[in-house]
Structures are given as C-alpha cells and as structure tokens.
C-alpha positions in Angstrom: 0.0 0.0 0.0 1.1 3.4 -0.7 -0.1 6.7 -0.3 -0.7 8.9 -3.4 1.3 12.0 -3.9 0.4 15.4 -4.6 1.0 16.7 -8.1 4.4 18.3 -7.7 6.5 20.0 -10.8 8.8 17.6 -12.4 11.7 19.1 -11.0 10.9 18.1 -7.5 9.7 14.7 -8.6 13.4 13.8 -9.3 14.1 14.0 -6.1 11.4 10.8 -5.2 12.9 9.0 -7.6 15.2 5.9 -6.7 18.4 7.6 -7.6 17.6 11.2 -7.3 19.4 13.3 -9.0 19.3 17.6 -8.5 17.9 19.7 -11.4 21.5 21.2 -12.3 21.7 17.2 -13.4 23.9 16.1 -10.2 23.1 13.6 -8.0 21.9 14.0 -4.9 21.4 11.3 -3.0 20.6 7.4 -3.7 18.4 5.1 -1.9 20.0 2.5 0.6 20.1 -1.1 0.4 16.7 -3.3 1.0 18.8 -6.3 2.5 22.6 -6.3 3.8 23.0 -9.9 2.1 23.1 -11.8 5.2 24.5 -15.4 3.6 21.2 -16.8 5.1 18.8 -13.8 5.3 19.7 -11.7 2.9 16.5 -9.5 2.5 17.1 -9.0 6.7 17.9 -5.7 7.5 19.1 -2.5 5.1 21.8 -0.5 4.0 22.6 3.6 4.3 21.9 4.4 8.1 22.6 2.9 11.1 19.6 3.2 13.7 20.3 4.5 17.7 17.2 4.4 19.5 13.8 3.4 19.0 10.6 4.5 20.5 7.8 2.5 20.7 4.5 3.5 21.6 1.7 0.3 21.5 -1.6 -0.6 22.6 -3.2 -4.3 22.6 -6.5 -5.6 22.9 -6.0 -9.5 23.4 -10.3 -9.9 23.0 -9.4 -8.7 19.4 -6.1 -9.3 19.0 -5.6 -5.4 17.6 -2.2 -3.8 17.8 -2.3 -0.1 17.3 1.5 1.1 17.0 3.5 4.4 17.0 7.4 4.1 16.4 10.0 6.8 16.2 13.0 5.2 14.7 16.3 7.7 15.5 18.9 7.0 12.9 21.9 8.3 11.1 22.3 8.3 7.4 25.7 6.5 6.4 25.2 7.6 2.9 23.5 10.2 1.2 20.0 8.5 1.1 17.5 9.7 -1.2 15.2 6.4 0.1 15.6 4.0 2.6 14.0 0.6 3.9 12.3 -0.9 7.0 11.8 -4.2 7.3 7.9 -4.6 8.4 5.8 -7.4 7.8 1.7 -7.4 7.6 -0.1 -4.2 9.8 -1.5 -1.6 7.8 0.7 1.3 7.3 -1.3 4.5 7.9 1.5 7.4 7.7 5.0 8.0 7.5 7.2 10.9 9.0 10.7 11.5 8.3 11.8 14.4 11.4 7.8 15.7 11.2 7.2 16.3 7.3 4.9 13.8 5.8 7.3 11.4 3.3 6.1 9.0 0.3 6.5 5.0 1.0 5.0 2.1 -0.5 5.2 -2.1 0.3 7.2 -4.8 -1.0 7.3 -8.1 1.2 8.8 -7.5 4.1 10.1 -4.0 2.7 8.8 -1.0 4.0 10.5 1.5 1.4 10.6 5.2 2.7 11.5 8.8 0.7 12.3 12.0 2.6 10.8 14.9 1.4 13.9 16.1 0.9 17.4 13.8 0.4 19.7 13.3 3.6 23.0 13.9 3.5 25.6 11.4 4.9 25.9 11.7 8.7 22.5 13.8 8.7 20.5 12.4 12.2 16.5 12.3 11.5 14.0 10.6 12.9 11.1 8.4 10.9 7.8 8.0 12.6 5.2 5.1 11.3 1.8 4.6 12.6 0.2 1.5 12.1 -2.4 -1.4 13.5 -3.9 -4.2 12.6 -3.1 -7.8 13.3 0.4 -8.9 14.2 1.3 -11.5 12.4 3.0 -15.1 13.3 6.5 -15.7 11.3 7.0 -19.4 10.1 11.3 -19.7 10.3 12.9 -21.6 7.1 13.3 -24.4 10.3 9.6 -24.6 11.0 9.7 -23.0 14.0 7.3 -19.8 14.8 8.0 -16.5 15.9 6.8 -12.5 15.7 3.7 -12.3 17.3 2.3 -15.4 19.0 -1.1 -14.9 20.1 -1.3 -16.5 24.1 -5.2 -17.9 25.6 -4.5 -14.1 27.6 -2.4 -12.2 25.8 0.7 -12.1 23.3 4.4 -13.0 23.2 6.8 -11.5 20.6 9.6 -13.2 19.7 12.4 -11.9 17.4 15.1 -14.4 16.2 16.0 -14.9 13.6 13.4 -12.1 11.5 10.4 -12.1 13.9 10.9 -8.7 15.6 9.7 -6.7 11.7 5.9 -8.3 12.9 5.3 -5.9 15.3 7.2 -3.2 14.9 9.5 -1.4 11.9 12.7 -1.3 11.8 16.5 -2.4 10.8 15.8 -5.7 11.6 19.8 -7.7 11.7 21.5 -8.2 14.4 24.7 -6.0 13.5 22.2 -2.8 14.1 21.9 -2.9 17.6 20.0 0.1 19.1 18.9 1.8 22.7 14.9 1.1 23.5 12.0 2.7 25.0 8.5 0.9 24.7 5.2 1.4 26.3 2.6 -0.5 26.2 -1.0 -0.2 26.9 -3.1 -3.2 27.8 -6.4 -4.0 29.4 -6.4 -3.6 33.4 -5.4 -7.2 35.1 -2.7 -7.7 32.5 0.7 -7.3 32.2 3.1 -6.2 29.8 6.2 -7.2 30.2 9.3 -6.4 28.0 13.4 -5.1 28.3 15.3 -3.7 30.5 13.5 -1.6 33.6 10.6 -0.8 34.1 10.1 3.0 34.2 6.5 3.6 34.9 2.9 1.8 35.3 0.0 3.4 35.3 -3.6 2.9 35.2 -6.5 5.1 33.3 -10.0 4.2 32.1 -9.7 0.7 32.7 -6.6 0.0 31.0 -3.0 -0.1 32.2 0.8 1.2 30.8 3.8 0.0 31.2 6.9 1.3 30.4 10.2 0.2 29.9 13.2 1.4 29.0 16.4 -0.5 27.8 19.6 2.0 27.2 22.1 -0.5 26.4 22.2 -1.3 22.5 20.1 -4.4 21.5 19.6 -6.3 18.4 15.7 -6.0 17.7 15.6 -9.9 17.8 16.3 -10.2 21.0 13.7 -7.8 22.0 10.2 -9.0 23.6 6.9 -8.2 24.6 4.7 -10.8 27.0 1.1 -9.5 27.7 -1.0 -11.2 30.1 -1.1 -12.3 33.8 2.0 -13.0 35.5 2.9 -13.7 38.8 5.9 -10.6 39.4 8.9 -10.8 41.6 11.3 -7.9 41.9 14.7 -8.6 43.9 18.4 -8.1 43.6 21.0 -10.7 42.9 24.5 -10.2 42.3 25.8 -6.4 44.0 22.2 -5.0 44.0 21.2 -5.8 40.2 18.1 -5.5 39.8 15.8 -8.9 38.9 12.5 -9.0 37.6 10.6 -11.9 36.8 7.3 -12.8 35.3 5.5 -16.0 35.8 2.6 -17.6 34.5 0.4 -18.4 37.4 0.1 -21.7 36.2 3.8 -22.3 36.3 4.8 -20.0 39.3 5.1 -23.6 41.8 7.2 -25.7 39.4 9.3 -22.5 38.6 9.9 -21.7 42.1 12.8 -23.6 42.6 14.7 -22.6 39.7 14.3 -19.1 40.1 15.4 -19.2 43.5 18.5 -20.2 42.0 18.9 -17.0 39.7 21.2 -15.4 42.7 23.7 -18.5 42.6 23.7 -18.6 38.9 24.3 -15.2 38.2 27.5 -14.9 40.8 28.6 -17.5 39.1 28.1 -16.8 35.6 30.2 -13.5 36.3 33.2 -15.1 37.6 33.2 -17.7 34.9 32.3 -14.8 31.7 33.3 -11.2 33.3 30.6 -8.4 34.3 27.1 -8.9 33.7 26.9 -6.8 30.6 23.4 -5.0 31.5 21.2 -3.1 34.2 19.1 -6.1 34.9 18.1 -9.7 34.7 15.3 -11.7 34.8 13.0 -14.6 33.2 10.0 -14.6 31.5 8.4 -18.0 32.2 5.2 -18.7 29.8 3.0 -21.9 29.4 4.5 -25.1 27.7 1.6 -24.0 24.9 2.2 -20.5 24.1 5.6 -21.6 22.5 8.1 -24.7 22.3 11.8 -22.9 22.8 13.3 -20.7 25.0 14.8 -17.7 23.7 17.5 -15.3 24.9 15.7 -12.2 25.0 17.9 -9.4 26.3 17.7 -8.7 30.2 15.1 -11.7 30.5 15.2 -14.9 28.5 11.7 -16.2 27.8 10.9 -19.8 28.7 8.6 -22.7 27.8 7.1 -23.5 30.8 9.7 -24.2 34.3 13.4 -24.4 33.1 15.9 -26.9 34.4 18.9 -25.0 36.0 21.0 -26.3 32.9 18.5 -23.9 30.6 18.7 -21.5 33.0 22.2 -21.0 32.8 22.3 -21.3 28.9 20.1 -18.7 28.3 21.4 -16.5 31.1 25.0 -17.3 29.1 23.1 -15.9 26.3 23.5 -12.5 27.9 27.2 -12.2 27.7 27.5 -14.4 24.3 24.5 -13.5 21.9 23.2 -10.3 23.2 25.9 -8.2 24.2 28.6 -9.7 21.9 26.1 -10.1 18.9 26.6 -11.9 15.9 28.0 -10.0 12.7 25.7 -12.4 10.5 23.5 -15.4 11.5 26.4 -17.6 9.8 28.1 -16.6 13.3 25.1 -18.0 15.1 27.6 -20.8 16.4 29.1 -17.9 18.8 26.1 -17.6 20.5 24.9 -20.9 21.0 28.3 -23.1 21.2 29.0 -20.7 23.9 25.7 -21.0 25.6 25.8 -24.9 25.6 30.0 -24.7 26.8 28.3 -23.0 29.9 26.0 -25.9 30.8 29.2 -28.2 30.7 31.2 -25.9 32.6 28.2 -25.3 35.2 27.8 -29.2 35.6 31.3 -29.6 36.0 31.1 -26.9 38.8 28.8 -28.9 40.7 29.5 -32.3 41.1 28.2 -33.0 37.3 30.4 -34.8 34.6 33.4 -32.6 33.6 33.5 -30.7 30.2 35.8 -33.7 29.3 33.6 -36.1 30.1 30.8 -34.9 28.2 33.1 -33.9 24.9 34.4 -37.8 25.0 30.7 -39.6 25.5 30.0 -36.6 22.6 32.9 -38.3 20.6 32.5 -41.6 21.4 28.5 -41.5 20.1 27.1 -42.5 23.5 26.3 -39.3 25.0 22.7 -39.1 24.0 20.4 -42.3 24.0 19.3 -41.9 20.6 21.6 -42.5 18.3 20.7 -40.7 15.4 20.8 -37.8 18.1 24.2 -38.4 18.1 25.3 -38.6 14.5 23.0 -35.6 14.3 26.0 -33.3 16.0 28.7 -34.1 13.1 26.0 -32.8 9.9 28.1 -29.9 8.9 30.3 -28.0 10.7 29.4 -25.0 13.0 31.3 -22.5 11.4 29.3 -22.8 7.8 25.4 -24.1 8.6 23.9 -25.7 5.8 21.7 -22.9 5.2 18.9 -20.8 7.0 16.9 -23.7 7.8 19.7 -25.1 9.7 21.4 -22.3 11.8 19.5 -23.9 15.3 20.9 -27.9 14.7 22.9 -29.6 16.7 26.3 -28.8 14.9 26.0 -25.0 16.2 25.1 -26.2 19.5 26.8 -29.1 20.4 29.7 -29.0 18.0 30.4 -25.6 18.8 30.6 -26.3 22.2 33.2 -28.6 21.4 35.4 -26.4 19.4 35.7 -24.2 22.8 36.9 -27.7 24.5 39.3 -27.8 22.0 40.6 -24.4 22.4 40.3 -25.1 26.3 42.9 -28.4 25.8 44.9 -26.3 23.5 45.9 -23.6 25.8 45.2 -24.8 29.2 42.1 -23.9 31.8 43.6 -20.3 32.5 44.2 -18.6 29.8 41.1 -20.4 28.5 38.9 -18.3 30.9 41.2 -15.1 30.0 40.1 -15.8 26.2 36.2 -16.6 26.9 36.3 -13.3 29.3 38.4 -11.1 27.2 35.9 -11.9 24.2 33.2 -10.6 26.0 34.7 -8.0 27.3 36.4 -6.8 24.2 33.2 -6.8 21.8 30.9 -5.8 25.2 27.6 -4.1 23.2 29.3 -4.9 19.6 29.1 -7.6 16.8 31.8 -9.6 16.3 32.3 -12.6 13.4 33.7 -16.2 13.4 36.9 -14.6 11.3 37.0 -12.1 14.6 36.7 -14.8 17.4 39.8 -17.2 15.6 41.9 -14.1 15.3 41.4 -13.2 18.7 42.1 -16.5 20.2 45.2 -16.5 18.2 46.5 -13.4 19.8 45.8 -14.7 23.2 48.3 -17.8 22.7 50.7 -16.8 19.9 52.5 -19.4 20.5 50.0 -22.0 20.4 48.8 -24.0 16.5 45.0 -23.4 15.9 45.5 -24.8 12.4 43.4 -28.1 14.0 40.7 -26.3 16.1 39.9 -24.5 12.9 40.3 -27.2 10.1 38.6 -30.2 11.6 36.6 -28.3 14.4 35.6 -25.2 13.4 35.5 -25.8 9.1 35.6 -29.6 9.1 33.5 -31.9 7.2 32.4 -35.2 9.2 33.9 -36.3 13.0 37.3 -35.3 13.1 39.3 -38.5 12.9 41.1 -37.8 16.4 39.3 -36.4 19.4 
C-alpha cells in the first residue's frame, strides 16, 4: 500500500525517484540497500543508516487481538539516502514521518521503502515515525519454527530471532544494528506487559494499564520482547544490588519456584566464569509449555517454555554475555552464540559435582552421549562454522559442536588462559558484533605461541567427525 502524492512539478519529482538526481543534473542522493545480504537472510535488514534508538509507543486488545503502534525510529544516514527501507511485515501502514514532514512510502514483502521529502546527507541524524495497527502476524522460520507475534489464551508473546521482531514493529531488523529502547505499552487492566530492561513507569486510566520500559544499552531488535498477560511478578536483587524481575505464568509460578530461586547463585557464578554482567538487569519470563516450544534469549530476561531446568537456566542466562551483548556480525556466526551457551551448561555441571567438560566432549565423541543414536550422529551434519543454510542455523552442529570447538581451544591452551580468552571476548566486543573470522583471530592473539591450524580445520570448518578427538 502506498499513499498517493500530490502533483508536484517535475523538478521536485526527481528528487522521489530511486536515484535522485538535482535539477542542475547532479546527484543527490541514492536510496539504501533493501537487504545487507546476510549469507542466510539476505533480505534481513538494510543498507545507508545505522539506527540509535527506538521508540515505541503500542496498545493491545488480546479480545481482538488489535495492535495499534507508534514508532520513532532515530537514525543516522551513512550515505546520502535519497530512500531507505524498513523491514515490516503485515499491519497496515497508515502514515509516515521523516523528522515531522509527511514522506512518500510504498510495500514490498517485508520492505517497508521510505522517501524523505527532501534527500539526507551522509551523517545527517532524522527521525522516521510510522503509525500503524492491525493484526500482528506469526512468522514461520525456514526451520519450522514460529516466531513474531504469538497470540497467548490471555495475551501475546513476541519473539524476534531470527526475522520475527519486523511483525510488530518497523525497523533495521539484523543483528549487527543494535540500538537503545524505549517501549510502552497499553493493555487491558489485570494484565501485564512485560518487556526489556526496567521498568520505568505503570500506570492505570480508564480501565486499561501502561507500562513502560526502557532499555539503554544497544540491542539487536531480535532479541527484543513483549509478554502480555497475567504473571505472577517478583522484583529482587541478585549479584551487587542488580536488579531482577521476573514474570511468571500463574500456572507455572510452583514448578518455577525452585529454579528461580537459583537466579542469585547462577548469576554470581556466571560473572566469575564470563566477566561483568553486561546489562542493568536480569530476569526470566516463564510462559505456558503451549504458548511456545523454545526458550529464547531475550535481552535482560530470556523467555521460557514453561519451568526451566537450572541447565537452561544457565544457557540462556550465558546468552547474555555471548549473543546479546557480543552479537553476531551475521546469523552464519550463530555458532558464537549458542556453542558458547551450551559450553556454559558443561562448565556449570562440572562446577557442581556433574560430569566434567571432558567427560561430556568424549561420551559426545564416542557417540554414547545421547540415547538416541541418530541424536548423536545428528552433531557431526556440517560444521558450525558454515550451517547448511537458513533452515539449519539452530541444529545440533552450532550447539553441540560448537561447544566442542571451545573444549578444544580449552585443551589447546590450558584452563587459565582459557577463561582469559572466553572473558576477554566478552569484554572486548561488550555491546558490539563480532564474526567467526574475529573470534579465531582473537584466540590467536591470546596464545601466539599455540597451533590453531586443527581447532579450525577439523573443528571449526571440518566436514564429518574429526578422525582424532
């Protein structure tokens, strides 16, 4: 959909073209990418600014499952733009700003294309600001698996990653534009609405409630989240007064108990085994086994299927350090994030009185670690640094196998500088993105004197089990 233009002289309509070009016949400006050509999503994101904040503005009605939606995308141009793209799928568009003055856009897909009413020049800073409603929709991933907006029996849950994030809201949607948040959200009295990092303000008006929360470190969009309906809410401090805040399905609030009592213990540790917790809070958001079938490491508070085991606890809480701060450059890197999430269940079992790292990596080797068999075959499909393609980037080879190229580096260079390299990482890329290429050169500088050539070729890059463990 698209809105029509007023007639305008033909001059001026050069300037809305896709490569504008000034009437003295020079050009002005020319429209950014529609897609960064992510080697697995390549139509994700877009090309010519580089977005710093966004600010949401939302109000649900789960009876009619109606999303009405304000955001104010702050960017800076990284080109001179005469058009740019948003990735936004389904809701009706009803207008377009760009820094108050109405601007022409039209729909492609998933591409939301925008033009100024007049061409910005490379470092300009504007703001674009699209109202829209309708009915979010539900994302099917190349794997099967669904995300964006995921209707609950009393509410919602958004999930972002890999692409889900561009159902509810417009934006840059890849992982290497990571931006500050604000988002408030209006629901029906009784509910929640629970997203990112604190929450600023809650108030209550004609029977319907806002919350607002606010998130200043950077964050890809798919690993932000929105969970409306009725929670059980616990605010504490763990670790050095950090704040926690948790949100509970009623229904799972006695089997989660436990667990989340835990948080305190998990996070003390996690910071001695990764560096600083990279953020201003922590949490959980624990749903109903039906409302989805993964966990997901939503920044500040990972979202969960029902009760976690401690083991998923930690991994998603890993998550915060490897994933969310320290992003992924592509989702090709996607091994970074979750080899290093499963590494931290072996290291938190070996930690108490569990099987060691080792032990798990052999049984892994050995093909007896799992009671399936195919289960364990399943780990040596392709190698974690080059998934098979989009459908593939959440198998067993990026978890498991990636956790086993950390082992490897962990035998290679001994348990000390081991935890220098894994904390240094995070620490180094702290609110960045970083690539495979990045992580091997890295570990490379840590140990200088140590051969990789192995890791990489049979670990990393291999084809098949590598014939010595």
């Amino acid at each position: 959909m698209s809105r029509s233009a007023p007639v305008v002289p033909a001059c001026a309509l050069a300037l809305l073209t896709l490569a504008s070009t000034a009437c003295g016949g020079g050009v002005v400006g020319t429209p950014g990418g529609s897609g960064l050509g992510d080697p697995y999503f390549p139509k994700a994101g877009n090309d010519g600014y580089d977005v710093t904040h966004y600010g949401l503005t939302l109000d649900y009605v789960p009876e009619t499952e109606h999303l009405t939606g304000t955001a104010e995308i702050t960017a800076t141009a990284t080109q001179d733009l005469s058009a740019l793209n948003l990735d936004f799928e389904g809701l009706d568009v009803e207008s377009v700003t760009v820094d108050t003055e109405r601007a022409r856009w039209n729909r492609t897909g998933q591409e939301l294309t925008v033009r100024p009413p007049h061409d910005l020049d490379d470092q300009d800073t504007f703001r674009i600001t699209v109202r829209y409603s309708g009915t979010p929709e539900t994302i099917t991933d190349p794997d099967g698996s669904e995300e964006g907006w995921l209707p609950t029996e009393d509410g919602a849950l958004a999930l972002g990653e890999p692409t889900g994030s561009m159902a509810w809201f417009p934006g840059n949607h890849h992982p290497s534009d990571k931006a500050a948040y604000d988002i408030e959200v209006t629901v029906p009295k009784g509910l929640h609405a629970v997203s990112n990092g604190e929450l600023t303000n809650e108030t209550t008006r004609d029977g319907r409630t806002t919350f607002t929360w606010h998130s200043a470190e950077p964050m890809p969009s798919h690993a932000a989240t929105l969970a409306v309906g009725r929670y059980d809410i616990s605010r504490t401090t763990v670790a050095d007064d950090l704040p926690a805040y948790t949100a509970v399905d009623p229904r799972q609030t006695k089997a989660s108990r436990e667990v989340l009592g835990r948080l305190p213990e998990i996070m003390e540790w996690a910071e001695d085994n990764f560096g600083p917790y990279p953020f201003s809070s922590t949490g959980a958001i624990i749903e109903r086994e039906d409302d989805t079938d993964y966990a997901l490491e939503t920044q500040n508070r990972p979202v969960f299927p029902g009760a976690p085991d401690t083991e998923l606890l930690v991994h998603e809480l890993a998550h915060q350090w490897y994933g969310d701060s320290v992003s992924p450059k592509t989702w090709r890197d996607m091994w970074l994030n979750e080899g290093f999430a499963t590494y931290a269940e072996w290291l938190w079992q070996e930690d108490h009185d569990g099987e060691s790292a080792q032990e798990i990596f052999d049984q892994l080797y050995a093909g007896d670690y799992y009671d399936d068999p195919e289960d364990n075959e399943a780990i040596w499909a392709f190698p974690p640094g080059k998934p098979t393609d989009a459908a593939h980037i959440s198998d067993p080879p990026v978890y498991v196998r990636g956790a086993m190229v950390l082992h490897k580096i962990r035998e290679t260079v001994g348990d000390d500088t081991f935890y220098e390299i894994i904390q240094g990482w995070a620490a180094t890329h702290r609110h960045g993105n970083a690539d495979t290429d990045d992580f091997t050169a890295y570990v490379e500088r840590q140990a200088p004197d140590q051969d990789f050539t192995p890791v990489w070729e049979e670990w990393l890059y291999g084809e098949g089990r590598p014939d010595q463990p």
